[in-house]
C-alpha positions in Angstrom: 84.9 114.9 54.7 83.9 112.3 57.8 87.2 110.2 56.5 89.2 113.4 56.2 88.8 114.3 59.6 89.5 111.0 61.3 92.8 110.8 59.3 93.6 113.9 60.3 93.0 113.0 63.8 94.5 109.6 64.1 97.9 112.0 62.7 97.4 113.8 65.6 97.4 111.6 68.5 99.6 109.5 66.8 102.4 112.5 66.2 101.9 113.1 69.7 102.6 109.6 70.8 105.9 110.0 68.8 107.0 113.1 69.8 106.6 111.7 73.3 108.9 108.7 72.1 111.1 111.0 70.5 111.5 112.8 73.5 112.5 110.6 76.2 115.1 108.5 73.5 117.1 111.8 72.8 117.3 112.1 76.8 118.3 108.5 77.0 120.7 108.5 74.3 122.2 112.4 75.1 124.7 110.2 77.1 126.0 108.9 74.2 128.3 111.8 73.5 130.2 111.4 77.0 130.0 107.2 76.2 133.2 105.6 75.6 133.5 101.6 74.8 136.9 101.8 76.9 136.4 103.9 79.3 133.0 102.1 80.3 134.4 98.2 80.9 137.0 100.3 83.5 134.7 102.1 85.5 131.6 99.3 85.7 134.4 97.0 87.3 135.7 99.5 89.6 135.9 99.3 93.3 133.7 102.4 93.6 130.8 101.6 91.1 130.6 98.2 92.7 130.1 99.1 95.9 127.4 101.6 95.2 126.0 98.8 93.2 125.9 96.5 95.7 124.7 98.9 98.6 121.8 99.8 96.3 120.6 96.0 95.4 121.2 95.7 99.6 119.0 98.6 100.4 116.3 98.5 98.1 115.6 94.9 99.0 115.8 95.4 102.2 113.4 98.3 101.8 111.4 96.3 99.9 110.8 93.9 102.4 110.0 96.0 105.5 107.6 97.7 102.8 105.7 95.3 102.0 105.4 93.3 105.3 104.0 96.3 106.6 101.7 97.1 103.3 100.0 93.5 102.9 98.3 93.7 106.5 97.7 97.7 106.5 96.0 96.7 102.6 94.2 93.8 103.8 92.5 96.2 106.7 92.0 98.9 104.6 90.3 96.4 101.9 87.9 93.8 104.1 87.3 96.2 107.2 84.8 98.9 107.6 85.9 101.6 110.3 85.6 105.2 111.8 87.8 107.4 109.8 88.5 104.9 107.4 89.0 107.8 104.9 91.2 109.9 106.7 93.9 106.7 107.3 93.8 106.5 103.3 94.7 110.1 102.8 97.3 109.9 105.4 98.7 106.7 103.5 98.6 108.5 100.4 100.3 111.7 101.3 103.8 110.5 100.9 103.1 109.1 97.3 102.4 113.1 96.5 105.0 114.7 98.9 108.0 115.3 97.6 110.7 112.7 98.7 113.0 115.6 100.0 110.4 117.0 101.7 109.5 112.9 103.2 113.4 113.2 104.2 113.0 116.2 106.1 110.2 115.0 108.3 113.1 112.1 109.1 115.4 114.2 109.9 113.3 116.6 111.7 111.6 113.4 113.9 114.9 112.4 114.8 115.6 115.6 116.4 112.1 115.3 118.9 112.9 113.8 122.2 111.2 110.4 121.2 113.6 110.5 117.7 116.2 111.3 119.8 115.9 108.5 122.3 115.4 105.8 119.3 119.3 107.0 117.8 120.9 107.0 121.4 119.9 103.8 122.5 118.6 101.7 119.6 119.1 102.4 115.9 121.1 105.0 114.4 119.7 106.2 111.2 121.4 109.5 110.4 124.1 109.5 108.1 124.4 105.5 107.8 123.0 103.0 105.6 120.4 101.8 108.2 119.0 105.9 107.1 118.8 104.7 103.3 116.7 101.9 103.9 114.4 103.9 106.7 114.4 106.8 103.8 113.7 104.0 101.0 110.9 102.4 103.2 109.2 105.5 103.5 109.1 106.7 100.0 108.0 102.8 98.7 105.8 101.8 101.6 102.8 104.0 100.9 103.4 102.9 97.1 102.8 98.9 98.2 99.7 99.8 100.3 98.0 101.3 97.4 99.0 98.9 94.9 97.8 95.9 97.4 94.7 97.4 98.7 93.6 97.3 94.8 94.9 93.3 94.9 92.9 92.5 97.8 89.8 94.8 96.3 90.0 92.2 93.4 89.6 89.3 95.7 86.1 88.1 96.2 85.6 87.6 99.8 83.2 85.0 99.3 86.3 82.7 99.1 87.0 83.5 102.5 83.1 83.3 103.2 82.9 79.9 102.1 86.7 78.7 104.4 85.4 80.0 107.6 82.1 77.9 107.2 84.4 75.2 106.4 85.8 75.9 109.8 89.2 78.0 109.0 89.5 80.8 111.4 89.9 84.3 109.8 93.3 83.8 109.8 93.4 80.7 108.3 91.6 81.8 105.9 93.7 84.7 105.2 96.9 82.6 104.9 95.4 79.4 103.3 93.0 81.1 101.1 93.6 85.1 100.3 97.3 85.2 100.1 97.9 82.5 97.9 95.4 84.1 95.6 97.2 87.8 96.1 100.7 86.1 95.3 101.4 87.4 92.3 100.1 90.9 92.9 102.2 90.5 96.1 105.3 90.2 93.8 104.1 92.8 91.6 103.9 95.0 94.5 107.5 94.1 95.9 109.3 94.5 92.3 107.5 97.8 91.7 108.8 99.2 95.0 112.4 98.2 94.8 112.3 99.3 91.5 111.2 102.8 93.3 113.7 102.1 96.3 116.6 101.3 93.4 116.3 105.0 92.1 115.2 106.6 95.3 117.7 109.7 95.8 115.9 113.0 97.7 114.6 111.3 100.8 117.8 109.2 101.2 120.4 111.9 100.6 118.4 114.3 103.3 119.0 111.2 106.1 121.8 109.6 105.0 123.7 112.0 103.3 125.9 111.5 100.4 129.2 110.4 101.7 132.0 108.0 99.0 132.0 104.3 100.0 129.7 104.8 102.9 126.0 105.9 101.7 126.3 106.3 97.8 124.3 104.3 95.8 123.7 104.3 92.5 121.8 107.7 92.7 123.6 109.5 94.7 126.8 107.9 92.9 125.5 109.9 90.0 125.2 113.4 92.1 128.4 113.0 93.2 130.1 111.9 89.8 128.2 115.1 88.4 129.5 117.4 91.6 133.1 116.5 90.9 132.6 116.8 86.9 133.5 113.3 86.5 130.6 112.6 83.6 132.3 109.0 82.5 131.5 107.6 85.8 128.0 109.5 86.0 127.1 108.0 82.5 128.1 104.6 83.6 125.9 104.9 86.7 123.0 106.2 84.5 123.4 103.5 82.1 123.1 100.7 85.1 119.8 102.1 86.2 117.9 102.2 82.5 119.4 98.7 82.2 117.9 97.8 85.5 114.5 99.6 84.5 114.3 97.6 81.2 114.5 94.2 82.6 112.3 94.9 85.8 109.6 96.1 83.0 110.0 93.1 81.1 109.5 91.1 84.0 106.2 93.5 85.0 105.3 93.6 81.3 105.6 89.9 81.6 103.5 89.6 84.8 100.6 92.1 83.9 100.2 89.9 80.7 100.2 86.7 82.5 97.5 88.0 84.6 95.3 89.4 82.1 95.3 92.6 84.4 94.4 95.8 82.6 97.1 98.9 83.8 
């Protein structure tokens, strides 16, 4: 009876697991009945697709960057350094991981229309409606993302091995750069390919700032909205087809990494 019962169990979960598998391949492959062999070759090599490819790989890095110069200090803090509200500066941080990215957008858009937003756009950036917007929008969906991923990296870190540099006679920051980072390297690359993976497909946020205007702020998201808004499915299939190829390899490389590592995710 004991034996019965666990089969029927491991049927369960297991049926589960596949109708979970099941389910996300018949979304991937629904595509296939707007796919054509001819048609595709055309419209990946196209001025248009291109571009949108291009600004995307531009942006996201970019994004990228900024988000994680900013995350691997803010981490760090947040890791080694004991503080009054300590706990409120981590929920702040990880309210725009739970906000939704229109909503993150919004905020943007509405800061830029305070007098200090104001005074940035007239006399040093403009953001709204431009591409400089997509990476602002992309840097503040991601950023929160790298700080919590980091802080986790550097929580894995022994601080004895700091410990022991600075009674070598490194200064803290010494022993941050000579010690800690090389030691957080790879979970520092982790961190930057997870969130340009996130910028890559980044689409609510970005459209609220930067709008979603042809050969000026489409990228591979908003290239899809638009293809769908003008019923031009081909192109939208091609687009969608980019980003799950672009998913697949950048979890083969994190696949890759985690199993390197010996990390447990």
């Amino acid at each position: 009876m004991n034996k019965f019962k666990e089969k029927a169990f491991d049927i369960f979960v297991l049926s589960i697991l596949g109708l979970l598998v099941l389910f996300f391949l018949c979304l991937f492959f629904s595509q296939s009945a707007f796919f054509s062999f001819s048609a595709f070759f055309t419209i990946l090599f196209s001025k248009e697709i291109l571009f949108s490819l291009g600004l995307s790989f531009f942006t996201a890095t970019a994004a990228s960057i900024a988000a994680n110069f900013i995350a691997v200090p803010s981490a760090y803090a947040l890791s080694r350094y004991n503080f009054m509200g300590k706990d409120i500066i981590d929920t702040i941080i990880d309210i725009p991981i739970l906000l939704s990215p229109v909503a993150l957008g919004t905020l943007i858009l509405m800061f830029f229309s305070t007098r200090a937003g104001t005074f940035i756009q007239n006399n040093f950036v403009d953001f709204v409606f431009s591409v400089k917007g997509i990476i602002l929008a992309q840097f503040t969906v991601t950023v929160a993302l790298a700080v919590k991923i980091l802080k986790s990296v550097f929580d894995s870190i022994n601080p004895r091995y700091e410990s022991v540099a600075r009674s070598l006679g490194s200064s803290r920051t010494a022993a941050f750069f000579k010690v800690t980072l090389p030691i957080a390297k790879n979970g520092i690359m982790t961190s930057f390919i997870l969130t340009w993976a996130r910028a890559l497909g980044e689409f609510g946020a970005s459209v609220m700032v930067a709008g979603a205007m042809k050969g000026k702020t489409d990228t591979l998201p908003v290239g899809i909205y638009l293809s769908l808004a003008s019923f031009d499915l081909e192109k939208a299939v091609v687009l969608i087809t980019i980003l799950i190829f672009i998913s697949v390899v950048i979890l083969m490389i994190f696949k890759k990494m985690v199993k390197k590592e010996g990390w447990h995710i």
